[in-house]
N, C-alpha and C positions, 0 to 999 in steps of 0.2 A: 149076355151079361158079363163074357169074358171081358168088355173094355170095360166097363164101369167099377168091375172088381180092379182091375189096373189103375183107373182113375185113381179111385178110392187110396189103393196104399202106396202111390206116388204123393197124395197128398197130406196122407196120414205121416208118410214120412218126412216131407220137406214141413209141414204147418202144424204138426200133431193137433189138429183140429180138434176141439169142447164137443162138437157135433157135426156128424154129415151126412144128409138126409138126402137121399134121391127123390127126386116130386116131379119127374114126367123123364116117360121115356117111349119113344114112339120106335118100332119094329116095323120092318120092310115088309113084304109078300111071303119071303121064306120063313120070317120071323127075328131075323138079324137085326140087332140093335140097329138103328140108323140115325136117333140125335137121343141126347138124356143132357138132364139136367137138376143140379147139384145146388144145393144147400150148405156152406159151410159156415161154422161157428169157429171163430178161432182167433186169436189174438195178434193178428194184425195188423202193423200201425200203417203199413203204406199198401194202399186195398189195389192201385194202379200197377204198381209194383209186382203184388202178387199175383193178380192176373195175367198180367206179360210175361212173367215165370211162368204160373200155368201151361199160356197155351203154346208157348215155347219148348215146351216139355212133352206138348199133345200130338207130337207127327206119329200120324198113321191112326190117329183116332177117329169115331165118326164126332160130326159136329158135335159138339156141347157146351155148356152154359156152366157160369159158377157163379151163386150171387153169395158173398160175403158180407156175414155180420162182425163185428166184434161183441162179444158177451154181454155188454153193456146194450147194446143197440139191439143185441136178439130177445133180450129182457124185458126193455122198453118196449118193443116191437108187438111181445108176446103181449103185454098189458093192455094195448088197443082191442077193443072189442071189433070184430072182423074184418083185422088187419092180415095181408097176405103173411105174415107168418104165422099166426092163427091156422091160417089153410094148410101150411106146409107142414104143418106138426100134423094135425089131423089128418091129414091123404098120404101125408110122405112113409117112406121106407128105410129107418135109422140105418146108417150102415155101419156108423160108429159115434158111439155115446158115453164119454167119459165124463169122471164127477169133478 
């Protein structure tokens, strides 16, 4: 869990992200994280951008994933009746949720 907590406030701190939910995280044989994947809400205007920051940021992490919404689109998102953000609020694990 120690990289996902690193994830978390690398990107808490570069995107002060609205929200960011972990919703899958698969553990090796010993139990070591081995990929996760991330949920972030946050108000980004350049989503390609932030990604290439991300994983430019990520040496020495195990694989993972970030899908980005902006507020707007996680809103709309939510509103779809069993839309994969639907799932990700339901199954996921807040790791940071500001108002």
């Amino acid at each position: 869990m120690e990289f996902i907590r690193q994830t978390a406030r690398m990107l808490n701190e570069r995107f002060s992200p609205k929200r960011l939910i972990l919703f899958s995280r698969k553990t090796d044989l010993s139990g070591e994280t081995a990929s996760f994947k991330l949920c972030m809400v946050a108000g980004v205007t350049d989503k390609r951008a932030a990604q290439r920051e991300i994983f430019s940021r990520a040496e020495g992490l195990p694989p993972f994933d970030v899908l980005i919404y902006t507020p707007g689109e996680w809103e709309e998102a939510l509103s779809r009746e069993g839309s994969f953000a639907q799932r990700i609020q339901r199954t996921g694990c807040e790791l940071i949720a500001k108002a």
